[in-house]
PDB file as gemmi writes it, atoms N, CA and C in Angstrom:
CRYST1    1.000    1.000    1.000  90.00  90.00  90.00 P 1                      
ATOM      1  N   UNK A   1      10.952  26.660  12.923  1.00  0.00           N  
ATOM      2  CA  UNK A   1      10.804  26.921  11.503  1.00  0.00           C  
ATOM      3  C   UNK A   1       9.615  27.840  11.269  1.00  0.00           C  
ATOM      4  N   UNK A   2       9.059  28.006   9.755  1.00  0.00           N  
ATOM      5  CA  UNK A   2       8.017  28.872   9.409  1.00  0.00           C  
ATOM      6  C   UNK A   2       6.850  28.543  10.414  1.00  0.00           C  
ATOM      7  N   UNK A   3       6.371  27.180  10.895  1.00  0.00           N  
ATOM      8  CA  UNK A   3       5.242  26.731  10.883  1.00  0.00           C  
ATOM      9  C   UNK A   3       4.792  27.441  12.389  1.00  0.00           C  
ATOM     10  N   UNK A   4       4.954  28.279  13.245  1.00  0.00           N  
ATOM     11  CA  UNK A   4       4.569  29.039  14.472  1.00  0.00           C  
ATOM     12  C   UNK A   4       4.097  29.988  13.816  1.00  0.00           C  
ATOM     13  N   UNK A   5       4.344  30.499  12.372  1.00  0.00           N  
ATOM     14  CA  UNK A   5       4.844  31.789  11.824  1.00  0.00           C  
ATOM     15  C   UNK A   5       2.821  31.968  10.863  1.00  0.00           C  
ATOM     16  N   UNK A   6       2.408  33.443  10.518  1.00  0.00           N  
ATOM     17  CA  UNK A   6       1.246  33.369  10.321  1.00  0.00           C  
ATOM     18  C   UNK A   6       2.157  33.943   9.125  1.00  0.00           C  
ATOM     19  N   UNK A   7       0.823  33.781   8.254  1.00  0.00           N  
ATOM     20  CA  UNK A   7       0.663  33.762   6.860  1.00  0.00           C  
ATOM     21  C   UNK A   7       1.570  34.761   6.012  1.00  0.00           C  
ATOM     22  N   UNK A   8       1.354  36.143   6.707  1.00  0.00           N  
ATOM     23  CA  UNK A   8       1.555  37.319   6.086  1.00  0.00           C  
ATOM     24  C   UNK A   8       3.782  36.516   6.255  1.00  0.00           C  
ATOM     25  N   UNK A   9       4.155  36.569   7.336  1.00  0.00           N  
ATOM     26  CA  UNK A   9       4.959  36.604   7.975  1.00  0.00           C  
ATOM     27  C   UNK A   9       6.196  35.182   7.369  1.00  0.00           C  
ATOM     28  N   UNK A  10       5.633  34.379   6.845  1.00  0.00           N  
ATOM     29  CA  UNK A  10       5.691  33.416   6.256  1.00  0.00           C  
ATOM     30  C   UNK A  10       6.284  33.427   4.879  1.00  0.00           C  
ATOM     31  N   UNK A  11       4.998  34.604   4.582  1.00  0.00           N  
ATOM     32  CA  UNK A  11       5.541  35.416   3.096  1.00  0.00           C  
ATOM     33  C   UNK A  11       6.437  36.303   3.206  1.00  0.00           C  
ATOM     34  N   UNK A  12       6.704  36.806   3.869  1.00  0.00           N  
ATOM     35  CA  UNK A  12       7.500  37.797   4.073  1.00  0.00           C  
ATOM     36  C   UNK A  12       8.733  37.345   3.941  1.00  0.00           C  
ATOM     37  N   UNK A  13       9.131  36.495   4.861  1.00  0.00           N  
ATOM     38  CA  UNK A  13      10.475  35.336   4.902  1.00  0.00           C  
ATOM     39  C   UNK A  13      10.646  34.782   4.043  1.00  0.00           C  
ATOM     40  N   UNK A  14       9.840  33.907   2.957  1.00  0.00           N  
ATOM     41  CA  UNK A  14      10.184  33.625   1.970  1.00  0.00           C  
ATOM     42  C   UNK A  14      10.604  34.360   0.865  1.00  0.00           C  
ATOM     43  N   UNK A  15      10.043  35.698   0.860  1.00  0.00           N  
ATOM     44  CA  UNK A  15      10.409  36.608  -0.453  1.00  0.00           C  
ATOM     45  C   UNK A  15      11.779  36.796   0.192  1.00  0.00           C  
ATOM     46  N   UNK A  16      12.042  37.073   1.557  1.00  0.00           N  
ATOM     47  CA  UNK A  16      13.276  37.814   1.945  1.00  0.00           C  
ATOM     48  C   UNK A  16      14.537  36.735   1.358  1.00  0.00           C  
ATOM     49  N   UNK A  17      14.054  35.050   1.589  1.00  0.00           N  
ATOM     50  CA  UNK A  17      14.876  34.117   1.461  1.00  0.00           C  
ATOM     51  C   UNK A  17      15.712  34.285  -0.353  1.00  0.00           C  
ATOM     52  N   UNK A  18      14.239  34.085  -1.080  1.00  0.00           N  
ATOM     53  CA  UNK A  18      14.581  34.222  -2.429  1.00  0.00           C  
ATOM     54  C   UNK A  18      15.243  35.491  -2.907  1.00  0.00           C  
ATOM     55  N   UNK A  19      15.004  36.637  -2.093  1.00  0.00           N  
ATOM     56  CA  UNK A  19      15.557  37.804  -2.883  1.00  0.00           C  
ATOM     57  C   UNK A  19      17.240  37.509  -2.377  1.00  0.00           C  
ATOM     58  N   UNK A  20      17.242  37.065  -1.244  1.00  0.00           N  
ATOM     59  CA  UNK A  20      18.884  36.722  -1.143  1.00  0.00           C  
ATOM     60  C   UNK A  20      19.782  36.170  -1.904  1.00  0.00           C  
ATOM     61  N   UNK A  21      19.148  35.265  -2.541  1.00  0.00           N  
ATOM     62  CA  UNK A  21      20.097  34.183  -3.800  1.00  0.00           C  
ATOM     63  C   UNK A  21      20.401  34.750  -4.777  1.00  0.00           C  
ATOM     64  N   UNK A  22      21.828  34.504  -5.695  1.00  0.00           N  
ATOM     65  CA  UNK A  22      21.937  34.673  -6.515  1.00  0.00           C  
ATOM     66  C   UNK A  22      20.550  35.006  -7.570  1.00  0.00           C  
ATOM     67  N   UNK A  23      20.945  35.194  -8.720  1.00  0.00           N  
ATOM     68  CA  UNK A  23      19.812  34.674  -9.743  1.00  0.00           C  
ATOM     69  C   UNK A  23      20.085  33.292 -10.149  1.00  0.00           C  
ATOM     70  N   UNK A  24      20.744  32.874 -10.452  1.00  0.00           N  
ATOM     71  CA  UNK A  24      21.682  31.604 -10.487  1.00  0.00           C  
ATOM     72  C   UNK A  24      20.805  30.360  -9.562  1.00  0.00           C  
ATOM     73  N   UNK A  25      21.059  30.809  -8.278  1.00  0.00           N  
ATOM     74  CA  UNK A  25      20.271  29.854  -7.327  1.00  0.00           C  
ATOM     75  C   UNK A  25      19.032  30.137  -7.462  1.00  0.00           C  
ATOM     76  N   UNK A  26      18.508  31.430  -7.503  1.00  0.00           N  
ATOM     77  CA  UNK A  26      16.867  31.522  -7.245  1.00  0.00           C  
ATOM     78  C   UNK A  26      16.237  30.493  -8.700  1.00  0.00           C  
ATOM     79  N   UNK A  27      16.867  31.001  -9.964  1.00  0.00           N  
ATOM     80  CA  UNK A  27      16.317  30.057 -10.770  1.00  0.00           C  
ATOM     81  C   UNK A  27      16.565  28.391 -11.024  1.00  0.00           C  
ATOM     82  N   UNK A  28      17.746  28.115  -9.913  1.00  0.00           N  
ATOM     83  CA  UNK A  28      17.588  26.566  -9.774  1.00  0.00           C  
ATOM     84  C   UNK A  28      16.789  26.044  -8.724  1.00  0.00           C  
ATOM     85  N   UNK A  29      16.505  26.795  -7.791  1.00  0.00           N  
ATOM     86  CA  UNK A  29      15.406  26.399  -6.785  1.00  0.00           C  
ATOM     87  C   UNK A  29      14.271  26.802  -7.793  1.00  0.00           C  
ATOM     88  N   UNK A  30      13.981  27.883  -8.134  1.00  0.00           N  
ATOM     89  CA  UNK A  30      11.586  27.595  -9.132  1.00  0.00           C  
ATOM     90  C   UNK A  30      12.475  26.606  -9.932  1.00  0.00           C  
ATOM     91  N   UNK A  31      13.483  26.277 -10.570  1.00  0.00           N  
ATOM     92  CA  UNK A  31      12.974  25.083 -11.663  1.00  0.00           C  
ATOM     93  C   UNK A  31      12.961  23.725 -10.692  1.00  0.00           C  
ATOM     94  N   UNK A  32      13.231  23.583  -9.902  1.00  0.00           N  
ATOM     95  CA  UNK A  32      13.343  22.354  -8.820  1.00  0.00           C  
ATOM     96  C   UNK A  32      11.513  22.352  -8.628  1.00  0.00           C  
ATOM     97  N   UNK A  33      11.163  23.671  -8.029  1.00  0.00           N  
ATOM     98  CA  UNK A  33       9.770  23.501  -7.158  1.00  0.00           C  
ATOM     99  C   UNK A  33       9.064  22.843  -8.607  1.00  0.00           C  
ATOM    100  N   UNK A  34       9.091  23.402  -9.687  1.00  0.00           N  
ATOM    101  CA  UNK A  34       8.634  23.283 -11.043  1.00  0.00           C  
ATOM    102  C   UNK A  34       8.365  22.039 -11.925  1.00  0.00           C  
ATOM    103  N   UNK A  35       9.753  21.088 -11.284  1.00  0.00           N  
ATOM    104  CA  UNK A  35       9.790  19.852 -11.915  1.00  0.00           C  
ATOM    105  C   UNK A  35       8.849  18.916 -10.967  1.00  0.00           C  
ATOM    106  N   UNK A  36       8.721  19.174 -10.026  1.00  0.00           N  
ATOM    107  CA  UNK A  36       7.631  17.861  -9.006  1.00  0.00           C  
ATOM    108  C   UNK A  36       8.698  17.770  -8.265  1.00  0.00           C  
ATOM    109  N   UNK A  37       9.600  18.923  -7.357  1.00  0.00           N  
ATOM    110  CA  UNK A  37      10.538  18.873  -6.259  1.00  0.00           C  
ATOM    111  C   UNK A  37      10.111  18.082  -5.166  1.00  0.00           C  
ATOM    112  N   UNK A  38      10.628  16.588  -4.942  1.00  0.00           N  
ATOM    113  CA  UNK A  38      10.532  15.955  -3.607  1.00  0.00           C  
ATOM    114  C   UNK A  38      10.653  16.765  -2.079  1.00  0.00           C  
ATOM    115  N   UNK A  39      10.408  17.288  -1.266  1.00  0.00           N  
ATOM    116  CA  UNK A  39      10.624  17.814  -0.634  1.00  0.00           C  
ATOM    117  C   UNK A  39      11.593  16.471   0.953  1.00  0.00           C  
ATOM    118  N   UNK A  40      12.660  17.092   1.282  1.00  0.00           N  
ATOM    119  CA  UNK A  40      13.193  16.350   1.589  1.00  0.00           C  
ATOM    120  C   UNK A  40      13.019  16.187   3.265  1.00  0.00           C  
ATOM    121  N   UNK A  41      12.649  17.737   3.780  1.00  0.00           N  
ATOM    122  CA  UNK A  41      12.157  17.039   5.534  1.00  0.00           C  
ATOM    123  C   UNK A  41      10.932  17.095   5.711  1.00  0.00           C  
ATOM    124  N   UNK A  42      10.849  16.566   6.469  1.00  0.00           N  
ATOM    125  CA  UNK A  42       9.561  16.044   7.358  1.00  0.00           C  
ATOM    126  C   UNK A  42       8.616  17.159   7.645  1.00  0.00           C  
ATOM    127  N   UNK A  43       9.185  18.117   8.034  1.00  0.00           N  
ATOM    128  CA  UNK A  43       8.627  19.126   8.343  1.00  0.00           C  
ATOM    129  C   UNK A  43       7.524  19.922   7.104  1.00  0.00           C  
ATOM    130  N   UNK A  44       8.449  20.555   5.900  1.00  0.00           N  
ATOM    131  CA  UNK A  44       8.205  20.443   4.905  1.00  0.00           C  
ATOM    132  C   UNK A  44       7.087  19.099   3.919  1.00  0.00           C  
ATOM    133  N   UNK A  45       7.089  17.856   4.167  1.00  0.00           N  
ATOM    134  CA  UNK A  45       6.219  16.906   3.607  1.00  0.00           C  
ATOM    135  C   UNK A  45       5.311  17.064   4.216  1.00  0.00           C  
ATOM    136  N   UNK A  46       5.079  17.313   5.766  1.00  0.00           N  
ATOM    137  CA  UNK A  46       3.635  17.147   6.159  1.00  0.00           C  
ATOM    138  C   UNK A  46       3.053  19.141   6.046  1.00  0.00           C  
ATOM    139  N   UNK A  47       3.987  20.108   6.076  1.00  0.00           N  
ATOM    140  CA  UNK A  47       3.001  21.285   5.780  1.00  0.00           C  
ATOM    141  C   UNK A  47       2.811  20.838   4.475  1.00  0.00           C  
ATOM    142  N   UNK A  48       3.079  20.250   3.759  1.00  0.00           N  
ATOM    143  CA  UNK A  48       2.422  20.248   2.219  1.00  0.00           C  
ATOM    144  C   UNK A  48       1.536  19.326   1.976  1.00  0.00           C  
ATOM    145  N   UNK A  49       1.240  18.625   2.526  1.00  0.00           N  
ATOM    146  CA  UNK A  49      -0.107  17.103   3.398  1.00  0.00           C  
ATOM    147  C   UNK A  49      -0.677  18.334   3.541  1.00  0.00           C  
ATOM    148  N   UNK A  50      -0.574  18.697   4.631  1.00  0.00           N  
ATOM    149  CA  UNK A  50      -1.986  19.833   5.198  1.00  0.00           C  
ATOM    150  C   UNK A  50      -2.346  20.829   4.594  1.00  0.00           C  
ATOM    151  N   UNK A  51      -1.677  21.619   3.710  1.00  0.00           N  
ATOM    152  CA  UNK A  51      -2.079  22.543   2.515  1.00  0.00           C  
ATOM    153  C   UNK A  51      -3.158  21.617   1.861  1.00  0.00           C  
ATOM    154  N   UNK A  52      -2.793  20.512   1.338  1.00  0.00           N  
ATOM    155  CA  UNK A  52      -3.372  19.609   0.501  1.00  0.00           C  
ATOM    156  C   UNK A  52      -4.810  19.236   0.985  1.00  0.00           C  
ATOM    157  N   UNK A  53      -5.077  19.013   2.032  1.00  0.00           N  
ATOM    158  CA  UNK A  53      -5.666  18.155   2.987  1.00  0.00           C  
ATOM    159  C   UNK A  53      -7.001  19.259   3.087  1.00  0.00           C  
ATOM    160  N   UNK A  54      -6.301  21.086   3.440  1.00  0.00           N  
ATOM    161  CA  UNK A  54      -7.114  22.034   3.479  1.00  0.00           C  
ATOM    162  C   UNK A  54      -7.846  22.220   2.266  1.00  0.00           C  
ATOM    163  N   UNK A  55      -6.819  22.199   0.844  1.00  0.00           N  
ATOM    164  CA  UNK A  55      -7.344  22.651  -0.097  1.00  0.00           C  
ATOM    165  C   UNK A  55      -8.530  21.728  -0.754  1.00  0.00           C  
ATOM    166  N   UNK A  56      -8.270  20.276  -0.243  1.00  0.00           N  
ATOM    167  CA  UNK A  56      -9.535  19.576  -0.670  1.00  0.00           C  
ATOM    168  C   UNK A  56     -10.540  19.688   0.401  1.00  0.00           C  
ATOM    169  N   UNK A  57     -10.226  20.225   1.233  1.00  0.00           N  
ATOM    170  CA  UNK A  57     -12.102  20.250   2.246  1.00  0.00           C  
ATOM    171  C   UNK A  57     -12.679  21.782   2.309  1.00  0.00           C  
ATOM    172  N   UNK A  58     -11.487  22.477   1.478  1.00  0.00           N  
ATOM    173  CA  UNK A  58     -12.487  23.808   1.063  1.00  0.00           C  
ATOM    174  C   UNK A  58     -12.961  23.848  -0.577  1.00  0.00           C  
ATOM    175  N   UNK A  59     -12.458  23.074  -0.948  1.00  0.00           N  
ATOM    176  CA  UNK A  59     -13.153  22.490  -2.352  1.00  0.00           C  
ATOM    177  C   UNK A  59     -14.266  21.460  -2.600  1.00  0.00           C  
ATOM    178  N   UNK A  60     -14.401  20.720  -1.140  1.00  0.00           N  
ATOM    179  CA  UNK A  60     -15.761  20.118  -0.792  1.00  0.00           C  
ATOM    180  C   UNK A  60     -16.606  20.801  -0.445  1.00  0.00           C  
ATOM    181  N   UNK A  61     -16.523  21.850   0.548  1.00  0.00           N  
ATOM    182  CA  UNK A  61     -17.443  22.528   1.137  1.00  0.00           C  
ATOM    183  C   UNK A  61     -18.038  23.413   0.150  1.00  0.00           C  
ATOM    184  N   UNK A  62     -17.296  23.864  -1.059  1.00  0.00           N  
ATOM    185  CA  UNK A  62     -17.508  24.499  -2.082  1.00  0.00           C  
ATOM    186  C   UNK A  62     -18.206  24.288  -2.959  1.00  0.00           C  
ATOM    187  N   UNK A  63     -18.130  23.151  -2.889  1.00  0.00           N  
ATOM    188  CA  UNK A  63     -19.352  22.073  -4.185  1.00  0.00           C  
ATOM    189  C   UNK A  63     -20.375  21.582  -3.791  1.00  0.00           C  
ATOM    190  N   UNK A  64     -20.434  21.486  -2.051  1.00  0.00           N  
ATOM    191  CA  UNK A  64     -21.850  21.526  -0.910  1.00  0.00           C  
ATOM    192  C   UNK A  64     -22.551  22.166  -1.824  1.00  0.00           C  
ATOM    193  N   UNK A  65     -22.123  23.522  -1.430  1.00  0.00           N  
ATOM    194  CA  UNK A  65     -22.903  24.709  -1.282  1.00  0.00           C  
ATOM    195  C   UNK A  65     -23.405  24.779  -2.362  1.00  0.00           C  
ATOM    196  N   UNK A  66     -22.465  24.755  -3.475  1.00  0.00           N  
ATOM    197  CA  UNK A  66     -22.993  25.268  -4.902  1.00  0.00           C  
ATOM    198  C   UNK A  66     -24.045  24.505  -5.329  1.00  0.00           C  
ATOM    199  N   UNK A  67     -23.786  23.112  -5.005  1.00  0.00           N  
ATOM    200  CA  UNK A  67     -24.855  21.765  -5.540  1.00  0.00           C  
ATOM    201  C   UNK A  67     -26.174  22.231  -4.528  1.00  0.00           C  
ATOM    202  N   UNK A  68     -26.383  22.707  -3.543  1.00  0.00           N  
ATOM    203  CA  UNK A  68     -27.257  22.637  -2.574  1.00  0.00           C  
ATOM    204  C   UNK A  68     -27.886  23.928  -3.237  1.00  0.00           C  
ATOM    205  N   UNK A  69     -27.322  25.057  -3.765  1.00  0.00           N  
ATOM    206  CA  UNK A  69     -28.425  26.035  -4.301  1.00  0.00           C  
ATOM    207  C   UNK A  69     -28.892  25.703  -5.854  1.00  0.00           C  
ATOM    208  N   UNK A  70     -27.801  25.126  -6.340  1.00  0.00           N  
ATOM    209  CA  UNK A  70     -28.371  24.444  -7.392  1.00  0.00           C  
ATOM    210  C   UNK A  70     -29.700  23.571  -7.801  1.00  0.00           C  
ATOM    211  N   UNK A  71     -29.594  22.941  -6.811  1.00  0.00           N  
ATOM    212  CA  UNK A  71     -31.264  21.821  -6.260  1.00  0.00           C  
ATOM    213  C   UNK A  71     -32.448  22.860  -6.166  1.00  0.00           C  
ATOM    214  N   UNK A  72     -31.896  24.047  -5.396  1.00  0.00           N  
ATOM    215  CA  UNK A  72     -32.704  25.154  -4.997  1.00  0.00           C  
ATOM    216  C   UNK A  72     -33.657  25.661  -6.086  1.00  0.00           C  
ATOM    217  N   UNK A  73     -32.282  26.282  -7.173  1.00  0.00           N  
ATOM    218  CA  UNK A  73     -33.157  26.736  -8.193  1.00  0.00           C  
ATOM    219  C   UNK A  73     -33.537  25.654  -9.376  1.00  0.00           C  
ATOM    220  N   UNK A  74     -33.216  24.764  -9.764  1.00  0.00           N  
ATOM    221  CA  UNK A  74     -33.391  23.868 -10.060  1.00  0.00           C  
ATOM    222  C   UNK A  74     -35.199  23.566  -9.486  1.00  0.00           C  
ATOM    223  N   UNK A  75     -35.503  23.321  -8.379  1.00  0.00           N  
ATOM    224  CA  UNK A  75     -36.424  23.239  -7.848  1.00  0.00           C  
ATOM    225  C   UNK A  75     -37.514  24.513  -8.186  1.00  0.00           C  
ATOM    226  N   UNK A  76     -36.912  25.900  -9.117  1.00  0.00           N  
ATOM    227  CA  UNK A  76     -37.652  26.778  -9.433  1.00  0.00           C  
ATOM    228  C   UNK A  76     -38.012  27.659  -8.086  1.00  0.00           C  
ATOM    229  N   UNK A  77     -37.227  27.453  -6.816  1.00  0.00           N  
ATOM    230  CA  UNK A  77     -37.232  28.292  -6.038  1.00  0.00           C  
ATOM    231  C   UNK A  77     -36.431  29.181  -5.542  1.00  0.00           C  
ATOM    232  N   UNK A  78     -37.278  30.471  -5.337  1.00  0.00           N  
ATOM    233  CA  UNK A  78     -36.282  32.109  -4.971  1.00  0.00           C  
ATOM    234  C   UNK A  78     -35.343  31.383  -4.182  1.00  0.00           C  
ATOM    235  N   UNK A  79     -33.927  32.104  -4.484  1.00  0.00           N  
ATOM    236  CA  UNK A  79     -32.688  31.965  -3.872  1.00  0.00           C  
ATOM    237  C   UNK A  79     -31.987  33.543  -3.137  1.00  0.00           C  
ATOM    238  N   UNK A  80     -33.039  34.241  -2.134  1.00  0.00           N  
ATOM    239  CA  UNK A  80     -32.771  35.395  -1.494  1.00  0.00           C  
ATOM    240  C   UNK A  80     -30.858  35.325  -1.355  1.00  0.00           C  
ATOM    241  N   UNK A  81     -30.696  36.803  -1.495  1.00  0.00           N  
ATOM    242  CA  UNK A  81     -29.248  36.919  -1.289  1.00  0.00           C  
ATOM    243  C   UNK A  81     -28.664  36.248   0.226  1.00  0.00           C  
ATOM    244  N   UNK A  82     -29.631  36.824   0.996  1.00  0.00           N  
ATOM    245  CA  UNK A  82     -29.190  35.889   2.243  1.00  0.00           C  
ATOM    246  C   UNK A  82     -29.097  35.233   2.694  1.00  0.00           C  
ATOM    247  N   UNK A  83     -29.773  34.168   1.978  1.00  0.00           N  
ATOM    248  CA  UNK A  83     -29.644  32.562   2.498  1.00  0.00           C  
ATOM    249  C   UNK A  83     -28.358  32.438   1.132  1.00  0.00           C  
ATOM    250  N   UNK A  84     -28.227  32.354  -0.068  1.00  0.00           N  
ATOM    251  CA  UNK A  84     -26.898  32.526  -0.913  1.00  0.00           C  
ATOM    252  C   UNK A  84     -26.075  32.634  -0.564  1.00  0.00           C  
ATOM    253  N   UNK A  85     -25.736  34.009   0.448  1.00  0.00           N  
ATOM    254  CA  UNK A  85     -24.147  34.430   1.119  1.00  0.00           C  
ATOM    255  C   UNK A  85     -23.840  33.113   2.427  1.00  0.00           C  
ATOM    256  N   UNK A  86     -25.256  32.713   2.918  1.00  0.00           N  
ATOM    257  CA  UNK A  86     -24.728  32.118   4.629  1.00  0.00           C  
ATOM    258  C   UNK A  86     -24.471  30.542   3.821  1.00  0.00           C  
ATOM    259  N   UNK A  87     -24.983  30.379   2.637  1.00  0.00           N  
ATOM    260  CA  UNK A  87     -24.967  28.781   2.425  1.00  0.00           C  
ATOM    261  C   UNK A  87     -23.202  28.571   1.809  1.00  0.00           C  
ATOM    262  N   UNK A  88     -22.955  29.922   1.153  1.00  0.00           N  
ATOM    263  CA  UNK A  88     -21.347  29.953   0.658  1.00  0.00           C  
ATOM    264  C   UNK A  88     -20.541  30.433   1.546  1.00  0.00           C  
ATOM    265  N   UNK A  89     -20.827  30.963   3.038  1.00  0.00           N  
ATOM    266  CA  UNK A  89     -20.338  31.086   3.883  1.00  0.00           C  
ATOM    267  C   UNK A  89     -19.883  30.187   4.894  1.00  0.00           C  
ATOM    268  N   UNK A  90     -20.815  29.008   4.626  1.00  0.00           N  
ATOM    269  CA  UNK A  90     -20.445  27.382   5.492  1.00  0.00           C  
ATOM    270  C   UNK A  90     -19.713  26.907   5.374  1.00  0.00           C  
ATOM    271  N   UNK A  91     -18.586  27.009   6.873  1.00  0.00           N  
ATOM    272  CA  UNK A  91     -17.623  25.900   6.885  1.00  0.00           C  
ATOM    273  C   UNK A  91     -17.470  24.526   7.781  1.00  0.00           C  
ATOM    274  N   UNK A  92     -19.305  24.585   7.356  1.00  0.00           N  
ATOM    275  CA  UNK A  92     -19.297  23.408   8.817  1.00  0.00           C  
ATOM    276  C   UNK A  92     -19.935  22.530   7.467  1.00  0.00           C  
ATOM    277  N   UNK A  93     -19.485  20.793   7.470  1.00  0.00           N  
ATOM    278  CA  UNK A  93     -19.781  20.366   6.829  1.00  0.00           C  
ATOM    279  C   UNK A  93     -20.750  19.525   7.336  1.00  0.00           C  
ATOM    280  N   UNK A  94     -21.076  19.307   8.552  1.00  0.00           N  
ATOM    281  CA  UNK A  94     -22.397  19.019   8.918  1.00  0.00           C  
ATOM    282  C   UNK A  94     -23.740  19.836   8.857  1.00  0.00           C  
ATOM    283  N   UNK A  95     -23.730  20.815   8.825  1.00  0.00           N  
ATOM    284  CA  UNK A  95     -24.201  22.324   8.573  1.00  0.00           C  
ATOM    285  C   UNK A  95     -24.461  21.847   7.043  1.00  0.00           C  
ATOM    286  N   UNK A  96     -24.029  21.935   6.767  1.00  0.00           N  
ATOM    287  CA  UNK A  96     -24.293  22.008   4.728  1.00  0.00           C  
ATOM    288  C   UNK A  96     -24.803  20.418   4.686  1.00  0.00           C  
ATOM    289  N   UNK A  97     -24.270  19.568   4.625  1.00  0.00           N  
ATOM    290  CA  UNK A  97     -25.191  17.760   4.863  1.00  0.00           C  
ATOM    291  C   UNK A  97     -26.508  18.140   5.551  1.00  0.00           C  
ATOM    292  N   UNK A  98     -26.951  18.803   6.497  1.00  0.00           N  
ATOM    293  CA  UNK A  98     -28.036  19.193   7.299  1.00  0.00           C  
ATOM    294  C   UNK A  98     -29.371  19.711   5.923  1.00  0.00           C  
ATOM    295  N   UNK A  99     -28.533  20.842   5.508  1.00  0.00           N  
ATOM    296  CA  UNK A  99     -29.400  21.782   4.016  1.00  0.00           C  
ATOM    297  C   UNK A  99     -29.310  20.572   3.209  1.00  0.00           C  
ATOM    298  N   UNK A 100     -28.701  20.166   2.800  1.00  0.00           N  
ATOM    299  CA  UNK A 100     -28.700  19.284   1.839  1.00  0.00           C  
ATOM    300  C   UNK A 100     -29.480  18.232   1.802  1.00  0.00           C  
ATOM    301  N   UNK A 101     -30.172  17.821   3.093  1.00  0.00           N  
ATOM    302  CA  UNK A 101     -31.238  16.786   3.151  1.00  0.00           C  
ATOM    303  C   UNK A 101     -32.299  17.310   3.387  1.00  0.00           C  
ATOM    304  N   UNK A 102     -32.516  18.758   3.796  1.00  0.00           N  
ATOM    305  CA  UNK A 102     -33.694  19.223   3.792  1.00  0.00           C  
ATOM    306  C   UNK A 102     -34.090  19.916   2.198  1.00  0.00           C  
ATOM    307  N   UNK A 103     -33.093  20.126   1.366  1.00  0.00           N  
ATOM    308  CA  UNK A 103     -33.401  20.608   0.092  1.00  0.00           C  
ATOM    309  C   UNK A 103     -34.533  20.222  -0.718  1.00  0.00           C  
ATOM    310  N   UNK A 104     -34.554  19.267  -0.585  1.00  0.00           N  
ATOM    311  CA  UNK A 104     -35.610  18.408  -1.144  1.00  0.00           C  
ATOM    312  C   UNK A 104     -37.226  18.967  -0.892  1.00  0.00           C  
ATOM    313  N   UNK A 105     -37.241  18.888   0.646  1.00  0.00           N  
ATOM    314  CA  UNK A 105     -38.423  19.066   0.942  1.00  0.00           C  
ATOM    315  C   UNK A 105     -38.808  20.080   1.662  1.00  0.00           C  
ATOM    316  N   UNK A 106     -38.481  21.439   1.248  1.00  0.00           N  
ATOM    317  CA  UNK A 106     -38.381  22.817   1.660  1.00  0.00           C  
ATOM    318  C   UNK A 106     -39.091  23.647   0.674  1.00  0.00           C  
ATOM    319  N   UNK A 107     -40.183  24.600   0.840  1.00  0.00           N  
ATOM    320  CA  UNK A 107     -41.115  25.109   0.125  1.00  0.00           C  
ATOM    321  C   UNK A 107     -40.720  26.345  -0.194  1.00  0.00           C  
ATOM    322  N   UNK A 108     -39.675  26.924   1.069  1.00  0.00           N  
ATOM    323  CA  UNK A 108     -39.076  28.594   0.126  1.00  0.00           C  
ATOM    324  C   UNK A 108     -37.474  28.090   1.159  1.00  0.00           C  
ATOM    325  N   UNK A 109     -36.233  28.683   0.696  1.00  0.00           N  
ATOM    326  CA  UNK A 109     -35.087  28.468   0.570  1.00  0.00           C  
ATOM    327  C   UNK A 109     -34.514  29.215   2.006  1.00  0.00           C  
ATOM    328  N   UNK A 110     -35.432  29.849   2.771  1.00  0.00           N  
ATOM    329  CA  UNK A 110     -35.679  29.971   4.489  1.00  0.00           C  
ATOM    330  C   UNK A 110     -35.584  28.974   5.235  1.00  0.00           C  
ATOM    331  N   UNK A 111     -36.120  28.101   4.288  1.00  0.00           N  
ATOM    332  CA  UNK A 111     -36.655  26.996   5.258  1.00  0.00           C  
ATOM    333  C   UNK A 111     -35.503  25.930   5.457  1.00  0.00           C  
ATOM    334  N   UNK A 112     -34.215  26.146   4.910  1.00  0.00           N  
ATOM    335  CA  UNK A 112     -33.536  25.331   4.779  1.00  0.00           C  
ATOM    336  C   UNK A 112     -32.744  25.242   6.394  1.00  0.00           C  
ATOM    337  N   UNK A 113     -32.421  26.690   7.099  1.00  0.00           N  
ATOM    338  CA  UNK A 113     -31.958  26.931   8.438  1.00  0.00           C  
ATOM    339  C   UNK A 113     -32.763  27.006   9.204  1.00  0.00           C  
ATOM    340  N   UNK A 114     -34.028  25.674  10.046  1.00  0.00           N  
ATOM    341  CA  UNK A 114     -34.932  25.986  10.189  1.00  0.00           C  
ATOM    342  C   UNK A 114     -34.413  24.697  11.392  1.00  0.00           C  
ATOM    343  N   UNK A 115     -34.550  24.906  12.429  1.00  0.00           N  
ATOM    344  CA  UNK A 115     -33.680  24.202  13.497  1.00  0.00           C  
ATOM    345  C   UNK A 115     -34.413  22.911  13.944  1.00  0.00           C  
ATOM    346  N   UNK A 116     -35.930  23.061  13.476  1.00  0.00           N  
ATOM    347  CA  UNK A 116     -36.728  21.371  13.715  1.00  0.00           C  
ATOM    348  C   UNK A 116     -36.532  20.756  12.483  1.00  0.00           C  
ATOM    349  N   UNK A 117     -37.027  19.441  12.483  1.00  0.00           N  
ATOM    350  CA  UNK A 117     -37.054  18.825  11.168  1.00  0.00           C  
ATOM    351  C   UNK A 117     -35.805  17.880  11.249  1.00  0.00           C  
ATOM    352  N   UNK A 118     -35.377  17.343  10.305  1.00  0.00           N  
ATOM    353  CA  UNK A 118     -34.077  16.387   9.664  1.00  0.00           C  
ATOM    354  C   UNK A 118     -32.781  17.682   8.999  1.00  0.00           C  
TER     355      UNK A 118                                                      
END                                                                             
């Protein structure tokens, strides 16, 4: 099925699928996806688990970051572009828990990737 298949390629097949159908069918399949469509194999239920699964731990890692520069300036301290880009660049969530306990007690916003300490 799709799931060997990368992203672009994925899309590709699916537009090819839908442009095949009637109009007839294409608009009874979106009103199906539309209504809260059960999805009926297995295959299908768990890629949509793991979409799910992704989209909430890049929406955690997202609110790390943001809350962690927030404290920053909050704290009334410079927030250099480069520590900004690498802290919204983290997809390690131990990495960001790491900043996040040093936030507190960090005197310029350098100090947060600073490899001694807690």
């Amino acid at each position: 099925m799709a799931a060997g298949l990368d992203e672009e390629r994925r899309t590709v097949y699916g537009d090819l699928v839908l442009s095949s159908l009637s109009a007839a069918a294409r608009r009874t399949l979106e009103a199906m996806m539309k209504s809260g469509y059960q999805f009926q194999s297995e295959f299908a239920r768990s890629y949509v688990a793991k979409g799910r699964e992704e989209g909430l731990r890049e929406g955690m890692l997202k609110a790390k970051a943001h809350d962690l520069l927030a404290v920053l300036e909050a704290r009334g301290l410079e927030v250099p572009v480069e520590v900004r880009e690498r802290v919204l660049a983290s997809t390690d969530v131990d990495e960001l828990d790491r900043w996040i306990r040093r936030v507190g007690i960090v005197s310029d916003a350098r100090e947060l990737f600073a490899t001694t300490g807690s």
